[in-house]
C-alpha positions in Angstrom: 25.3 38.1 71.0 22.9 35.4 69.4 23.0 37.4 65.9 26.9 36.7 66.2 26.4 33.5 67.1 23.6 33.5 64.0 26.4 35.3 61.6 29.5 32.3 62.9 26.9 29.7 62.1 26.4 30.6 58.7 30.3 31.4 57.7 31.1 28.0 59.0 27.9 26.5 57.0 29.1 28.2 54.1 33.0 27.7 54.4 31.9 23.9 54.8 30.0 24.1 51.2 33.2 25.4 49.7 35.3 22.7 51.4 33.0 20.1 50.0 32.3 21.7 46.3 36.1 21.9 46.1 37.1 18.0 47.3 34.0 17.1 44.9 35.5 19.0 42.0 38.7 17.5 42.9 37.6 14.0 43.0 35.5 14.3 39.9 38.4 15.9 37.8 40.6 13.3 39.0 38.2 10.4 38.0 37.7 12.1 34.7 41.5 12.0 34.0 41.8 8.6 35.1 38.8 7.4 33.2 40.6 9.0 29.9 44.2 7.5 30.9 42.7 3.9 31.1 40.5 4.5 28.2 43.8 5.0 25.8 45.7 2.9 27.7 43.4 0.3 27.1 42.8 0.8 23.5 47.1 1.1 23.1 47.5 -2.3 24.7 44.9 -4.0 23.0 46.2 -3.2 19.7 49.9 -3.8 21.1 49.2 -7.4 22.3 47.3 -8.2 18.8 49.9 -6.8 17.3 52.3 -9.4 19.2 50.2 -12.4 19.1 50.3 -11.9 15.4 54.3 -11.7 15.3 54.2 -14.3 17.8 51.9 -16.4 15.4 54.2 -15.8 12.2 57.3 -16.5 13.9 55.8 -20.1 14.9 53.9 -20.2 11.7 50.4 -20.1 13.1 48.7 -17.3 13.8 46.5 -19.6 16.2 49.4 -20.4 18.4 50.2 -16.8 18.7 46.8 -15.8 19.9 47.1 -18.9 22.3 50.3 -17.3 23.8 49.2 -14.1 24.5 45.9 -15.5 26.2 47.8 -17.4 28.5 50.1 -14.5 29.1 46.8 -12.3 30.0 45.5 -15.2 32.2 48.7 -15.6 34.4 48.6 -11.7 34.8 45.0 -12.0 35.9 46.3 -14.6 38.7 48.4 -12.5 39.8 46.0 -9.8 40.2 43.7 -11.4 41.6 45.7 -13.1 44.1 47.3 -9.5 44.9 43.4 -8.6 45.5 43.4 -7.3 48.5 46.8 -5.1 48.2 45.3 -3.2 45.4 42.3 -2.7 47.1 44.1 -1.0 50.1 46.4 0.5 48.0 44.1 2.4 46.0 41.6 3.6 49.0 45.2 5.1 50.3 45.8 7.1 47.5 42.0 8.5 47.3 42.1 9.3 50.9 45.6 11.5 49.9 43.9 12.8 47.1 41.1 13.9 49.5 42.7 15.4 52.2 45.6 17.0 50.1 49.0 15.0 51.0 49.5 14.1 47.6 
């Protein structure tokens, strides 16, 4: 009886290693992807928003002004954000916890 209690033990020890490698992996991959989406993403709207401050900047003759627009375009969209702080936050442990614990 106690070397089938032994063997149960050791199954469930082991099933519980699998269950952790494979949320790990999970996770990991998933951060990986993410980390490669922003990366691009990033790179693409840096180049977009030059791009547009220089148009911007021809159109009213002054590169300068341009440049000036799109900054205070970026800082009213970091306002928002960080007034929105809080919702993101919550937002975003949601979706890892569903990542996690497969509802997604």
């Amino acid at each position: 009886m106690i070397g089938l209690f032994k063997n149960y033990i050791e199954k469930r020890i082991s099933l519980l290693k699998l269950e952790t490698t494979e949320t790990s992996v999970k996770v990991l991959s998933m951060a990986v992807y993410i980390l490669l989406l922003v990366t691009l993403g990033i790179c693409f709207f840096a180049f977009f928003c030059l791009g547009l401050g220089l148009v911007i900047g021809n159109l009213l003759g002054n590169y300068a002004y341009g440049m000036l627009i799109m900054a205070s375009i970026f800082l009213v969209g970091l306002l928002v954000v960080f007034s929105q702080k809080k919702n993101i936050i919550e937002n975003m442990k949601e979706r890892l916890v569903n990542i996690i614990y497969n509802e997604e």
